[in-house]
N, CA, C and O atoms as a GROMACS GRO file, in nm:
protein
  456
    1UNK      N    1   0.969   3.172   0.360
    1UNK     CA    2   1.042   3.156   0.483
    1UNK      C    3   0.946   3.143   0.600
    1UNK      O    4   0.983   3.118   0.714
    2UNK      N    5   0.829   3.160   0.566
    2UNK     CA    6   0.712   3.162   0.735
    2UNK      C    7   0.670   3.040   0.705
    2UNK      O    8   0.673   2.979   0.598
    3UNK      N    9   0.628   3.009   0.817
    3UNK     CA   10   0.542   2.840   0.796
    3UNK      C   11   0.694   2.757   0.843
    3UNK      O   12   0.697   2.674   0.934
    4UNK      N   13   0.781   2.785   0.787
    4UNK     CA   14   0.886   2.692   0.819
    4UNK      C   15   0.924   2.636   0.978
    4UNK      O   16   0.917   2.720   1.068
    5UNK      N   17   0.951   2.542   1.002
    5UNK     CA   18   0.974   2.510   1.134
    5UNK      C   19   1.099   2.491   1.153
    5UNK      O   20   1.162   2.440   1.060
    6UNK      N   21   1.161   2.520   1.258
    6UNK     CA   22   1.278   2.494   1.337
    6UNK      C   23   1.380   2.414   1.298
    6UNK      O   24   1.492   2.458   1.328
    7UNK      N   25   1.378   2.307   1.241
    7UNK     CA   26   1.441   2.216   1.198
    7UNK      C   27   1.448   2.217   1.040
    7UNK      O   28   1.548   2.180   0.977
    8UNK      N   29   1.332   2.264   0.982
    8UNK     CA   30   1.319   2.276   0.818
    8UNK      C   31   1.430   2.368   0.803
    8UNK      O   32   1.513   2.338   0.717
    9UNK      N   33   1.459   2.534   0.907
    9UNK     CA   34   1.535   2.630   0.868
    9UNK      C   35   1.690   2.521   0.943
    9UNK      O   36   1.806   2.547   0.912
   10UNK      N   37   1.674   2.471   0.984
   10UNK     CA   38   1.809   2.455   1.015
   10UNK      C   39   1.914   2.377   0.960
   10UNK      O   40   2.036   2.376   0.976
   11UNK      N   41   1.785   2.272   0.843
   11UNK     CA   42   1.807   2.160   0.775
   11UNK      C   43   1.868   2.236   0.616
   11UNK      O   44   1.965   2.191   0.554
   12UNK      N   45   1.788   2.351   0.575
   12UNK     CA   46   1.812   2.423   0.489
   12UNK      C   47   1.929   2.493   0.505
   12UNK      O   48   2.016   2.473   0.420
   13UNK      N   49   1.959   2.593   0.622
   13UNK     CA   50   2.088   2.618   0.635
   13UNK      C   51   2.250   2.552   0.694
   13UNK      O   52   2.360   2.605   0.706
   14UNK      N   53   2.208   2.435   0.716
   14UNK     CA   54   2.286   2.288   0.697
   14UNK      C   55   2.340   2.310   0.574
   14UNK      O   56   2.452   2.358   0.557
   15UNK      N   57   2.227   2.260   0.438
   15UNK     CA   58   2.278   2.235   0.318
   15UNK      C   59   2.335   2.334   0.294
   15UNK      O   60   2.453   2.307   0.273
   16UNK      N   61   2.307   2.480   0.281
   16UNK     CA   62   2.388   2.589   0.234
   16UNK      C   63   2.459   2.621   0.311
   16UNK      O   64   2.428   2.739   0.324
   17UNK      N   65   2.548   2.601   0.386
   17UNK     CA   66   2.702   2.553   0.447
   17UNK      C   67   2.794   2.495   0.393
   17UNK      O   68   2.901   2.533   0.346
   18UNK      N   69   2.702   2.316   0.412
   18UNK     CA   70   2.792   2.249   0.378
   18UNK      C   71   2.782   2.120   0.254
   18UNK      O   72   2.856   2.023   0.243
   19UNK      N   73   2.671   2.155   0.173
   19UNK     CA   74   2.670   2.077   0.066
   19UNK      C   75   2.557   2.004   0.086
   19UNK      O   76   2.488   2.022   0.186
   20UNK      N   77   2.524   1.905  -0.015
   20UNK     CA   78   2.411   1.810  -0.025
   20UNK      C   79   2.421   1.732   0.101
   20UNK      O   80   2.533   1.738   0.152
   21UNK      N   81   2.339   1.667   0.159
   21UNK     CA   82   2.332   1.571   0.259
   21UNK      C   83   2.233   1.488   0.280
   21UNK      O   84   2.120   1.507   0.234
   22UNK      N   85   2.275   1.356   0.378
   22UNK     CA   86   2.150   1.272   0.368
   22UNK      C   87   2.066   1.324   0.441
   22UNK      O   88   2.088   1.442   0.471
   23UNK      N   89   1.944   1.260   0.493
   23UNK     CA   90   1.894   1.277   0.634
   23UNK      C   91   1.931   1.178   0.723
   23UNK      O   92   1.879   1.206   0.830
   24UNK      N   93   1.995   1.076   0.732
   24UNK     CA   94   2.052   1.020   0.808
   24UNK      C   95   2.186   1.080   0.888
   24UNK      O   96   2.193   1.099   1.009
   25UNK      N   97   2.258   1.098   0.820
   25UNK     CA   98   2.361   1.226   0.820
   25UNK      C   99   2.341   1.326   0.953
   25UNK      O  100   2.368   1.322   1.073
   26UNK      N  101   2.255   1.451   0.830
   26UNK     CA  102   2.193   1.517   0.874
   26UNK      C  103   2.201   1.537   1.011
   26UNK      O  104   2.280   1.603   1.079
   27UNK      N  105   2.047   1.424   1.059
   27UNK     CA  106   2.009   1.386   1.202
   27UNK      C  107   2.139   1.377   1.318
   27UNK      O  108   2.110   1.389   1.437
   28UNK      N  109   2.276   1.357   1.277
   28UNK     CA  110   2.323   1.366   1.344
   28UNK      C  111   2.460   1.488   1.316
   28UNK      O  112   2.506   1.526   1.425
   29UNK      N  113   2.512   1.536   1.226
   29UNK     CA  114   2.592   1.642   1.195
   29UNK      C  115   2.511   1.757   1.123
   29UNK      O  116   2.522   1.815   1.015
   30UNK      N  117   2.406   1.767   1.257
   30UNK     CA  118   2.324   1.951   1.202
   30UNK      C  119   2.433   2.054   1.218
   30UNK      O  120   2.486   2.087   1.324
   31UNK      N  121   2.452   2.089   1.131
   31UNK     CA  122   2.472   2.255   1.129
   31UNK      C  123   2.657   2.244   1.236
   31UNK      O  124   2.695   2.311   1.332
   32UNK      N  125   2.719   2.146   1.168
   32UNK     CA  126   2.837   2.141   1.201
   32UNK      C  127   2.906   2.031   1.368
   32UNK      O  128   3.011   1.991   1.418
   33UNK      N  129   2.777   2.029   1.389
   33UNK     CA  130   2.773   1.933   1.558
   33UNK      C  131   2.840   1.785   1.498
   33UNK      O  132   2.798   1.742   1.391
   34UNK      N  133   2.924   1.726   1.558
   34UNK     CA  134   2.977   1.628   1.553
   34UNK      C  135   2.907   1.485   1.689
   34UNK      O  136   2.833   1.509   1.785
   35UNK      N  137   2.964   1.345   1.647
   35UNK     CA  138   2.913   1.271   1.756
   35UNK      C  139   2.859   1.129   1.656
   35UNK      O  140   2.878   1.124   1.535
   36UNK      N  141   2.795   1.028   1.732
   36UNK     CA  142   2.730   0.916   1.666
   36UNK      C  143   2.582   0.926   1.663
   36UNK      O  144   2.505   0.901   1.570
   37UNK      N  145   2.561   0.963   1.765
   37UNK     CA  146   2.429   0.997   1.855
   37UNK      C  147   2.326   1.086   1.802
   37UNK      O  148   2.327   1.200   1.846
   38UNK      N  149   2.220   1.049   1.699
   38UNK     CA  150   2.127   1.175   1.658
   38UNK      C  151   2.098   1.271   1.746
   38UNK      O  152   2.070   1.247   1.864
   39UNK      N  153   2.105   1.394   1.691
   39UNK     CA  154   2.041   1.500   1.800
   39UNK      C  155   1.960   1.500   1.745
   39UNK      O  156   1.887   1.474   1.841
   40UNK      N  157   1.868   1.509   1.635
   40UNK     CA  158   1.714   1.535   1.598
   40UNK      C  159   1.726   1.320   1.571
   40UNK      O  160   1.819   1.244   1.545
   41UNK      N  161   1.547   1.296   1.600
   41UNK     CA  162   1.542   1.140   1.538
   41UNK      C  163   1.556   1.141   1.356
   41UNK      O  164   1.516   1.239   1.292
   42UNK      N  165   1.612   1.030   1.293
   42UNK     CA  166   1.599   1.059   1.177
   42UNK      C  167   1.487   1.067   1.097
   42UNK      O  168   1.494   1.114   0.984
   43UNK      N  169   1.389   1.029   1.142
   43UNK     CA  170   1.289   1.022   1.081
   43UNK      C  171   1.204   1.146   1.086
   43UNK      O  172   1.110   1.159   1.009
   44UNK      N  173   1.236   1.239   1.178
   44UNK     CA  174   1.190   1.345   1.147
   44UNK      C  175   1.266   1.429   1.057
   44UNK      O  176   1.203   1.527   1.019
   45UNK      N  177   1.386   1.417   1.012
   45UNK     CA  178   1.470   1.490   0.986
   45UNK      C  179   1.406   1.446   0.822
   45UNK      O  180   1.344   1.532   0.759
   46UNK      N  181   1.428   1.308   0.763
   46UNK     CA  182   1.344   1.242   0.667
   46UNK      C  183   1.219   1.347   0.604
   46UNK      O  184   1.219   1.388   0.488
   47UNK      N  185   1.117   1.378   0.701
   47UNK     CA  186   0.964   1.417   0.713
   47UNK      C  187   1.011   1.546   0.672
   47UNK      O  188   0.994   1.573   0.554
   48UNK      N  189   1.093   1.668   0.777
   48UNK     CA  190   1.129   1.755   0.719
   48UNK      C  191   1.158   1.757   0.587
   48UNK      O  192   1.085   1.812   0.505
   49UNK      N  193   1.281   1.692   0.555
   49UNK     CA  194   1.348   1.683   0.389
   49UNK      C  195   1.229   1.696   0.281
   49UNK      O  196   1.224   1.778   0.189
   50UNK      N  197   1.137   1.598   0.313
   50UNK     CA  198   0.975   1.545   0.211
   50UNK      C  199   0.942   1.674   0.187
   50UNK      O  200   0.949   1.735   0.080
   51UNK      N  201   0.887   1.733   0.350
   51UNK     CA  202   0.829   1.854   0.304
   51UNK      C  203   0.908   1.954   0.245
   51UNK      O  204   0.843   2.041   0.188
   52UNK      N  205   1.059   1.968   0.243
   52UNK     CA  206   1.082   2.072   0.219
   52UNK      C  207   1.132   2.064   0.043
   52UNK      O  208   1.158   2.155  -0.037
   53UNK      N  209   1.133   1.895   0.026
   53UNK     CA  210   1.096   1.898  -0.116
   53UNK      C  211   0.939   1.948  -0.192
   53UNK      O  212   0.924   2.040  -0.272
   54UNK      N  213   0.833   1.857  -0.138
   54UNK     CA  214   0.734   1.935  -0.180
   54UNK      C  215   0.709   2.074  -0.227
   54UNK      O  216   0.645   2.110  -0.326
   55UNK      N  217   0.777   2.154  -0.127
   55UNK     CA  218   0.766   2.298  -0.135
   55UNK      C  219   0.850   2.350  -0.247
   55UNK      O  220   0.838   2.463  -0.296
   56UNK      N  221   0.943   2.249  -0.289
   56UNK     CA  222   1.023   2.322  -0.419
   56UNK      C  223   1.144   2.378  -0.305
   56UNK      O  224   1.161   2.492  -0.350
   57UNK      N  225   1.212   2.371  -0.216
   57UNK     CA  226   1.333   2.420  -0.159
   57UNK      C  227   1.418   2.315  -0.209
   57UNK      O  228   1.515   2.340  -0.280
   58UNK      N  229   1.369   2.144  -0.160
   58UNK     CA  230   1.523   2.077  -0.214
   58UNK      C  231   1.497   2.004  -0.339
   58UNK      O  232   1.390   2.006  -0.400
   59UNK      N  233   1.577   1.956  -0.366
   59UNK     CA  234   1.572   1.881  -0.476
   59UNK      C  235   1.671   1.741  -0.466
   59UNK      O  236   1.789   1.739  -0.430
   60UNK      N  237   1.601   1.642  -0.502
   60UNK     CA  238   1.736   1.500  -0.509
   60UNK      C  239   1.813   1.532  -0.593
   60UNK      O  240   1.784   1.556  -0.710
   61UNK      N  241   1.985   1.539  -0.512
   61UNK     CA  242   2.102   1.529  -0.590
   61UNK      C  243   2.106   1.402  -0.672
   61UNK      O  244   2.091   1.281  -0.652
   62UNK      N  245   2.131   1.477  -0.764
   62UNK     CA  246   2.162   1.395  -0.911
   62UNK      C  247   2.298   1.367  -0.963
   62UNK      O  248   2.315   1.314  -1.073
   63UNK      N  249   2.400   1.403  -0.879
   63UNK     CA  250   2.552   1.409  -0.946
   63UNK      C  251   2.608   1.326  -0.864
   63UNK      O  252   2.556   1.270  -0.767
   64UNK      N  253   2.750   1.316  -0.916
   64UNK     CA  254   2.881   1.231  -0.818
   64UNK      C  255   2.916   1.291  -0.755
   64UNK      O  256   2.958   1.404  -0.785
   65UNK      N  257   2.915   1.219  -0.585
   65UNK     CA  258   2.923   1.297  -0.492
   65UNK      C  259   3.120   1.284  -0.472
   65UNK      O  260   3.194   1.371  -0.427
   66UNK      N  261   3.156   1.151  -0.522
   66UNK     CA  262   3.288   1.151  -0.503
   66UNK      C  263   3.333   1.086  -0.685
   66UNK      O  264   3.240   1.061  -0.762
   67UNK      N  265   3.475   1.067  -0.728
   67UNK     CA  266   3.496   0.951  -0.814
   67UNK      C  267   3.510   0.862  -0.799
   67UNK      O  268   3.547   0.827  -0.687
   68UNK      N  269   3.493   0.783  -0.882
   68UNK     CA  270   3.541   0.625  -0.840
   68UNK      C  271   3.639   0.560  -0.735
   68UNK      O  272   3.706   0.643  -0.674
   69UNK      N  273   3.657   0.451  -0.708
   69UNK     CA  274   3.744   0.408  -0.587
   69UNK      C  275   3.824   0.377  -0.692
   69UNK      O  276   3.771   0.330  -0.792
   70UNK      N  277   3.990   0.401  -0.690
   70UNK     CA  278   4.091   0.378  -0.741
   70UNK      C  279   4.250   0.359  -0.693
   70UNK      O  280   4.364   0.370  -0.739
   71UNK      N  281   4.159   0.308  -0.520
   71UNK     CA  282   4.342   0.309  -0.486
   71UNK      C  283   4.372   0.185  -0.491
   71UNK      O  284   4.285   0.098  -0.481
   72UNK      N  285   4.546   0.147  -0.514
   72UNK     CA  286   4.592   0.019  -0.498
   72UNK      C  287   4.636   0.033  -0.393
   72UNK      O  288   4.697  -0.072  -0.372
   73UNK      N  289   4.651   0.120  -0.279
   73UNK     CA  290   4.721   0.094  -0.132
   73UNK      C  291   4.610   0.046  -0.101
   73UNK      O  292   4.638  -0.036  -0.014
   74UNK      N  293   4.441   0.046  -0.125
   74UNK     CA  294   4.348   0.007  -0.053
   74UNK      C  295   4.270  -0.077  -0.164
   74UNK      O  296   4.191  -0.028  -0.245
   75UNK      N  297   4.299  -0.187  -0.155
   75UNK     CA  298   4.206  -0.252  -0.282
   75UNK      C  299   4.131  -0.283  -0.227
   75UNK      O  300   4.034  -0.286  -0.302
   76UNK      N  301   4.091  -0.324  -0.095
   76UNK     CA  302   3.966  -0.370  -0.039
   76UNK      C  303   3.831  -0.269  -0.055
   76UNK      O  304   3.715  -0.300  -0.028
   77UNK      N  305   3.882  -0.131  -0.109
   77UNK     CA  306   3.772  -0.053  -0.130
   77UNK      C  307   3.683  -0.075  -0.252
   77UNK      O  308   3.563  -0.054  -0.273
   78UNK      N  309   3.816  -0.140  -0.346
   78UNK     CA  310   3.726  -0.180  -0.502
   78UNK      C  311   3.649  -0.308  -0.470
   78UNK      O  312   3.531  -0.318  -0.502
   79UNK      N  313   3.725  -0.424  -0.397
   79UNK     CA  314   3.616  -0.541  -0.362
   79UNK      C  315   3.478  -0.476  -0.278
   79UNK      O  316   3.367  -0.522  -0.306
   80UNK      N  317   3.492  -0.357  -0.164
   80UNK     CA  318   3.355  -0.322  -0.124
   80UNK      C  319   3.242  -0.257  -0.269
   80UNK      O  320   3.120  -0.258  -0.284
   81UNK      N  321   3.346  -0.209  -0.348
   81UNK     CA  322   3.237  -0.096  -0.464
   81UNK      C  323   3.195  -0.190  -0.541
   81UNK      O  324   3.099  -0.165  -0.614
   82UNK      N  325   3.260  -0.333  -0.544
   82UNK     CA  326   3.184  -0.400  -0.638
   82UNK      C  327   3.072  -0.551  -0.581
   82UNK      O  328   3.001  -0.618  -0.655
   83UNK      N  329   3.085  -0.562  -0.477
   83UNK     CA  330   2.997  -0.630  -0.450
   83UNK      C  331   2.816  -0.541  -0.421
   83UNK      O  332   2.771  -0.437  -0.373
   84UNK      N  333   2.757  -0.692  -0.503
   84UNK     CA  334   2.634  -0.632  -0.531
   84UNK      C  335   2.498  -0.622  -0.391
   84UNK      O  336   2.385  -0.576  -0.403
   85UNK      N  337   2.556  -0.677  -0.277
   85UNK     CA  338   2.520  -0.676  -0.157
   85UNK      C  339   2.532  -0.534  -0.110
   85UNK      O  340   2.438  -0.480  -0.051
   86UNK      N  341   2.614  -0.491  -0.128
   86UNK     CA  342   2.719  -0.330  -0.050
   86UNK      C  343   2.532  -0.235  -0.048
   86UNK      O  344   2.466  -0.217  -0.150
   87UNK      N  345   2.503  -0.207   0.045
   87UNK     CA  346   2.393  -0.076   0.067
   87UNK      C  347   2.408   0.044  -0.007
   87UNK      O  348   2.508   0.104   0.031
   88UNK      N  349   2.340   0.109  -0.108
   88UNK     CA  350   2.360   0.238  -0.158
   88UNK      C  351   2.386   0.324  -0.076
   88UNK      O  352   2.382   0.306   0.046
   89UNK      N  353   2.432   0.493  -0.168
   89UNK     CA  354   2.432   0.539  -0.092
   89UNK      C  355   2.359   0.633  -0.006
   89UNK      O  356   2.407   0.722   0.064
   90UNK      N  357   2.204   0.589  -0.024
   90UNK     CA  358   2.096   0.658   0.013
   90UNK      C  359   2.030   0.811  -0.073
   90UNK      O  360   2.070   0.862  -0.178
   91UNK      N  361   1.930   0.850   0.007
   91UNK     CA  362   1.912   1.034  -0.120
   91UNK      C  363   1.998   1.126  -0.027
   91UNK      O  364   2.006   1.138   0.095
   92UNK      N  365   2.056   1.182  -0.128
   92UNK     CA  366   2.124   1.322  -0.089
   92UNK      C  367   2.064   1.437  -0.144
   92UNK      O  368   2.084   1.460  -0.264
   93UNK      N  369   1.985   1.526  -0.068
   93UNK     CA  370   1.926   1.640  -0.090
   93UNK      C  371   2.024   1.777  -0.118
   93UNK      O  372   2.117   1.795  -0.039
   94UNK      N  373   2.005   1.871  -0.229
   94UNK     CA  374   2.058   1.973  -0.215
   94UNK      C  375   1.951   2.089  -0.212
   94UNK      O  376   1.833   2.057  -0.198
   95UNK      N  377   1.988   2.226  -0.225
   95UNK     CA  378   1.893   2.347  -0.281
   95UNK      C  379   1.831   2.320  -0.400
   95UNK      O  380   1.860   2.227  -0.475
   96UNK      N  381   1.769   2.380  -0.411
   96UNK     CA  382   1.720   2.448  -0.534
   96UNK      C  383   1.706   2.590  -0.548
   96UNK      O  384   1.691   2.653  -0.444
   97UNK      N  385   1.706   2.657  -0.664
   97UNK     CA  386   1.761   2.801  -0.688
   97UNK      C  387   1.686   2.874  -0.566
   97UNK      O  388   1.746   2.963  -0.506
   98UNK      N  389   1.534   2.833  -0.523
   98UNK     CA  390   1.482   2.902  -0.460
   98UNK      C  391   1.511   2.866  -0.342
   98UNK      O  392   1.523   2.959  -0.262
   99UNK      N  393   1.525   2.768  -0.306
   99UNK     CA  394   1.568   2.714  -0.170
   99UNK      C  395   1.714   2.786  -0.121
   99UNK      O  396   1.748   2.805  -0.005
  100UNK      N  397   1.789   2.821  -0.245
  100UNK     CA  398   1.929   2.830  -0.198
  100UNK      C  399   1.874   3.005  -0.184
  100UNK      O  400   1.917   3.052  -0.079
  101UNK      N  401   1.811   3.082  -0.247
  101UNK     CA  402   1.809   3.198  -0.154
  101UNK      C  403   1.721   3.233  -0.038
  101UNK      O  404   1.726   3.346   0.011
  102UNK      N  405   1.614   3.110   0.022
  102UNK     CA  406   1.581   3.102   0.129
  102UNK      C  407   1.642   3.058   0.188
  102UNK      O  408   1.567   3.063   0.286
  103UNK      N  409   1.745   3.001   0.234
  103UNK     CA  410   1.824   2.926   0.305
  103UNK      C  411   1.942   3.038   0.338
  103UNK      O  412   1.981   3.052   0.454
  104UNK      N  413   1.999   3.120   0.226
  104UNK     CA  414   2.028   3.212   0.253
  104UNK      C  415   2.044   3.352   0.351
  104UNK      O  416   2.131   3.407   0.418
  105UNK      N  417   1.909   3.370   0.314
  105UNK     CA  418   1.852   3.468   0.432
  105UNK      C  419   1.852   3.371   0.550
  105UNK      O  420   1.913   3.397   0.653
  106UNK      N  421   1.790   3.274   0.535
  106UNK     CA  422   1.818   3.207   0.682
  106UNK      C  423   1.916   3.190   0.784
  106UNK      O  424   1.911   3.210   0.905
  107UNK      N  425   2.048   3.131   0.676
  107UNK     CA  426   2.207   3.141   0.756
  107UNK      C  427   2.235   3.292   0.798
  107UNK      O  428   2.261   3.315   0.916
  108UNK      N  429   2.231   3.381   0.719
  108UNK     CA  430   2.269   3.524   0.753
  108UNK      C  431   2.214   3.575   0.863
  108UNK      O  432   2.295   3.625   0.941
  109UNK      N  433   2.063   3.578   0.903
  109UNK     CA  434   1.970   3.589   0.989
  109UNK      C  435   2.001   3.541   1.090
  109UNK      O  436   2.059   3.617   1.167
  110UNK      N  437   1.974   3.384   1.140
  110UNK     CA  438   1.947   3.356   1.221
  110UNK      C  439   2.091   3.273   1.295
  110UNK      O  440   2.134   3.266   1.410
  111UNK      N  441   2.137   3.214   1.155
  111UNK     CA  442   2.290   3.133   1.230
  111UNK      C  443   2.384   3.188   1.260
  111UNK      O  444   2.422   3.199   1.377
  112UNK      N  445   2.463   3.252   1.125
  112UNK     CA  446   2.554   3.332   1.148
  112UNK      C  447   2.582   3.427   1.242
  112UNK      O  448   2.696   3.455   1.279
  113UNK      N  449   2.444   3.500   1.298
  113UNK     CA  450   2.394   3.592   1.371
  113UNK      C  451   2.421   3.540   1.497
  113UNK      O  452   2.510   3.614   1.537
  114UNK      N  453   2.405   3.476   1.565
  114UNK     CA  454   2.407   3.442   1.709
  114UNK      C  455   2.520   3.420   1.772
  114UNK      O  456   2.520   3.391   1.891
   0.00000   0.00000   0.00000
C-alpha cells in the first residue's frame, strides 16, 4: 500500500466498488463521478493501470463482461456485433487476490471514511 500514488489508490478502489473497468472509462467515472469530460487525462490513468499491473494488483479481465446481443426489438445491435469494422472492446482491468485486499484496506480507510 506505500509507494502508491493518489490515483493508483483511487483507481484500485474504483475497481473494488464497482467491477472491472477500462481506463478510458475509468478517466472519466472515478470512484462513482459521472459526466463526458475526463477528470484525470486518460493516459495517465492507462500508466497507472501498467503499473499497477506490474506490481501484481490488476490483472486483464478475461471473462464476459455481458452475453451476447439477442434482441429482436433492437436488431440493429446484432448488425453492430457483427460487423468486422465495429472497435473492440478495449482491456478491462480487475483485482487480483492481492490487489483485492489492498484495495480493500484502501476503500475502508480512506473512501468510505471521509
Amino acid at each position: 500500500m506505500e509507494g502508491l500514488s493518489d490515483l493508483e489508490k483511487r483507481i484500485l478502489a474504483h475497481i473494488y466498488k464497482y467491477g472491472p473497468d477500462t481506463p478510458w472509462l475509468m478517466a472519466r467515472r472515478l470512484l462513482g463521478r459521472a459526466g463526458w469530460d475526463p477528470l484525470v487525462p486518460p493516459e495517465e490513468v492507462e500508466a497507472a493501470c501498467a503499473r499497477l499491473e506490474a506490481a501484481g494488483l490488476l490483472a486483464r479481465f478475461r471473462g464476459n463482461l455481458k452475453g451476447r446481443v439477442t434482441s429482436s426489438v433492437k436488431p440493429w445491435l446484432k448488425v453492430k456485433q457483427k460487423n468486422p469494422e465495429h472497435k473492440g472492446r478495449g482491456v478491462y482491468y480487475e483485482l487480483t487476490r492481492e490487489g483485492r485486499r489492498v484495495a480493500g484496506e484502501i476503500y475502508k480507510k480512506e473512501i468510505r471514511g471521509r
